[in-house]
N, C-alpha and C positions, 0 to 999 in steps of 0.2 A: 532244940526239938521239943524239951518238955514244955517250954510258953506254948508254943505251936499247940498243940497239943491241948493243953489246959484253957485255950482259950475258945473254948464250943461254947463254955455262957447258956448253957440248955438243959433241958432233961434231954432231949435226942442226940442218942447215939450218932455222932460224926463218922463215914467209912474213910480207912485208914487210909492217909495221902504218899501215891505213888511218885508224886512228881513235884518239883519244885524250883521258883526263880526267882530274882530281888527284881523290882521296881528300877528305872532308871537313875532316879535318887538314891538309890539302898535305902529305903526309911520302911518298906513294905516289903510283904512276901505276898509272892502268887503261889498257891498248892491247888494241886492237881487229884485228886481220888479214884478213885477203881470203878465207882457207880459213875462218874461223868460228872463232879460236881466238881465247882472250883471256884476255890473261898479266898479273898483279901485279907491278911494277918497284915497288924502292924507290927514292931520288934519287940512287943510286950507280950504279946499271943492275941491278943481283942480283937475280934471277926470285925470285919470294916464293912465288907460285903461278902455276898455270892450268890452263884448261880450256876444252875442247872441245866449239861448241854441235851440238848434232847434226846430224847431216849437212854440216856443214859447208859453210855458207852465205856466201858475201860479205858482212862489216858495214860497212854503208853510216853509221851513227850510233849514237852513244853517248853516253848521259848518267846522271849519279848524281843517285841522290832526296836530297833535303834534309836528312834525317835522314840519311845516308851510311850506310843499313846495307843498300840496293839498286842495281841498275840495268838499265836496258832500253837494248835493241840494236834497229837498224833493217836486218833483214835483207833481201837481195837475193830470196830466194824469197816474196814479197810477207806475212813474219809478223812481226810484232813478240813480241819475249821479252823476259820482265822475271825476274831472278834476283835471290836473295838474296847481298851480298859474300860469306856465308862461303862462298855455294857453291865459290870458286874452290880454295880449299884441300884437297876432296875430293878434285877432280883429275876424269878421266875425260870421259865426253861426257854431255852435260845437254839436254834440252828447254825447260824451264824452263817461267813461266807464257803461253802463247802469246794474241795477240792479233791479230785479222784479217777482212777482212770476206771470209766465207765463200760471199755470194752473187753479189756482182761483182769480187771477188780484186784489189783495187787495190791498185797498189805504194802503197810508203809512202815519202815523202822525210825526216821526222823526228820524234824521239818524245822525249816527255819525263814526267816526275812531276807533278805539280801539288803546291803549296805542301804541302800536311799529307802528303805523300807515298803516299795509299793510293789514288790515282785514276793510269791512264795516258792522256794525249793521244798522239793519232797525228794529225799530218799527211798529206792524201793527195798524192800527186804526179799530181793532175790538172787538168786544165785550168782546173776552179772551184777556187774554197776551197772544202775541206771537212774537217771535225775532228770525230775520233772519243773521247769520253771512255768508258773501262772503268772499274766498280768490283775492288776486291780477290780479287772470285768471275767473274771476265774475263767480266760481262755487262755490253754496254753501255748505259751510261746515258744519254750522251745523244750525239746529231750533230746540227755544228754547217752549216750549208749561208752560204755566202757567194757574192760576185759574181763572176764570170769572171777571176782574177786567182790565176793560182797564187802557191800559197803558196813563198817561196824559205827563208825562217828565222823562228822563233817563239819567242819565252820567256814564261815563265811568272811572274809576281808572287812574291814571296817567303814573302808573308805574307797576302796578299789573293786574291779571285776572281777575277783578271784576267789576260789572253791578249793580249798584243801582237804580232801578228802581220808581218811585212813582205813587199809581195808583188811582184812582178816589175816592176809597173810604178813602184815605188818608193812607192805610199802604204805606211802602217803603217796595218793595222786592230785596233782593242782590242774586244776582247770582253770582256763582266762579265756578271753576274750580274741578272736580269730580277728587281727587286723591287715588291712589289703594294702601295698604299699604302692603307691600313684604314682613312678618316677616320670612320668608326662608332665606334672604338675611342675618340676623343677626343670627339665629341658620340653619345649614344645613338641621339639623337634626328634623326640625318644620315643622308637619303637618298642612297644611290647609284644615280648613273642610267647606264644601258650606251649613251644615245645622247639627243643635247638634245631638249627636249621645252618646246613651246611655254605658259607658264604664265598662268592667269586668275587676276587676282586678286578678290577678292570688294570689293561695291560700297563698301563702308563698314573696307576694311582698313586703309586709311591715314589714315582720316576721326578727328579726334581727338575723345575722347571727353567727358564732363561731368567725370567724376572726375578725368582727369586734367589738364586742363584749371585746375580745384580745388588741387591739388596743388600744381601746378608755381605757380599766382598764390600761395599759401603757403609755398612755399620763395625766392619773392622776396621777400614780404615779411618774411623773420624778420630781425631786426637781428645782425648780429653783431658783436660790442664787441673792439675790436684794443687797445683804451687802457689797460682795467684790468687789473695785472698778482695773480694769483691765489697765493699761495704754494704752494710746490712744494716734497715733503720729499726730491726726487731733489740739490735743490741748496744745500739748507740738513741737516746732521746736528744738532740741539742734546743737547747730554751736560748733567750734573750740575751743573757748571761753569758750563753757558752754555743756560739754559731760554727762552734767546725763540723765537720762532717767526717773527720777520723778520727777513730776509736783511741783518747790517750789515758794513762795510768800513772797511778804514784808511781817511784822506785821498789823494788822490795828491798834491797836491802838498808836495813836499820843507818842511818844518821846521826853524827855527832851532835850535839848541842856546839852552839856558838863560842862557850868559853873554851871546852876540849878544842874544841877551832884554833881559838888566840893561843893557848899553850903549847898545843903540841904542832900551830901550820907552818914552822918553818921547814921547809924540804916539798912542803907538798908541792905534785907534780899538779899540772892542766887535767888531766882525767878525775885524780882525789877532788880538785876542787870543784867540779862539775857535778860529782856524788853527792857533793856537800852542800848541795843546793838548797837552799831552802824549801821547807815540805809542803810550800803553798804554790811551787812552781812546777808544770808536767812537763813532764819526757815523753818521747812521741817513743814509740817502741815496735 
């Protein structure tokens, strides 16, 4: 606060800043004043820019759009203004793009951007909720009417349609986006109905028929065989080399070598001897 501060670079008396916000980089400060002025500090205190909102109003809130190439103030004479950053660099006194309800003139307590930055909310500062959304040509597009519960602070989603509000009495209310669900889109043939409707069904709709009846006694009785195994060219490759067409394998069980053969083959039976096969010859299995 004391660079802030210390950084006027003037004889004139600077009026003292109500309100303040960092740049999208953080490398800058936007401050806000009580006369309507609103100065560019870099993080040393050194005035970069500023400017003077017309007539010079009390800003009551300040926030920068997402994109940080904006920002709207929450003036004391019940308007909200949204300017572009560079305007500050011009210098002089600005208008800017004004936003306000022209037929009941209710103050505003605070205002911000919405995520893609080209919409302003306004909060009002009365008794209910109420939220005003502008498009980019300051008509509005929608309001928002809530329960008797002023609104104290609101932010806004970063990246989504959503408004989290928090209100005096301490709930937080979220506002989103009212989506319509098309179940047409996924059956053609689904009707939507706007309120229940008592349905007749017809006498014989659930009554089963002969054919099918037919059917269904024919798909119990077909046999299906799990025993015989069918060859399959997914698990068998045969090349040049090796022309069969059923599936054969080593033995698994482990092999003498030749000499345990001559020492220990006396007694051996016809079956041993067929184990003992040599490991270059297959067993069909």
């Amino acid at each position: 606060g004391e660079g802030a501060a210390g950084g006027s670079g003037g004889s004139r008396r600077q009026p003292p800043p109500l309100v303040a916000c960092f740049d999208k980089p953080g490398e800058r400060v936007l401050i806000g004043s009580g006369k309507g002025l609103v100065t560019l500090l870099d993080l040393s205190g050194a005035r970069l820019a500023e400017m003077q909102v017309a007539g010079g109003p009390v800003l009551r809130s300040l926030a920068l759009s997402r994109d940080g190439m904006s920002f709207v103030l929450v003036c004391a004479d019940r308007v909200i203004r949204a300017f572009a950053l560079e305007r500050l660099f011009e210098g002089g006194a600005a208008a800017g793009r004004e936003h306000q309800d022209v037929v009941s003139r209710v103050p505003w307590a605070l205002a911000a951007f919405t995520s893609d930055s080209e919409h302003v909310i306004g909060a009002a500062a009365a008794a209910e909720q109420k939220l005003y959304i502008w498009d980019g040509d300051r008509q509005l597009a929608k309001m928002l009417d809530g329960p008797k519960d002023p609104i104290v602070y609101f932010a806004y989603h970063p990246t989504r349609p959503i408004l989290a509000c928090c209100a005096k009495s301490g709930d937080i209310f979220v506002w989103t986006k009212q989506y319509c669900e098309n179940w047409s889109a996924f059956a053609p043939d689904f009707k939507e109905l706007e309120e229940n409707e008592e349905y007749e069904e017809r006498e014989d709709e659930f009554d089963q028929q002969p054919a099918q009846v037919e059917a269904k006694a024919e798909d119990e009785a077909e046999h299906i065989d799990i025993v015989t195994l069918e060859p399959s060219e997914l698990a068998h490759f045969p090349d040049a080399d090796d022309p069969d067409i059923e599936l054969e394998c080593l033995p698994i069980r482990p092999l003498a070598d030749d000499d345990e053969s001559a020492e220990g083959g006396a007694g051996i039976g016809e079956a041993d001897a067929e184990r003992k096969a040599p490991l270059g010859r297959k067993r069909k299995v």
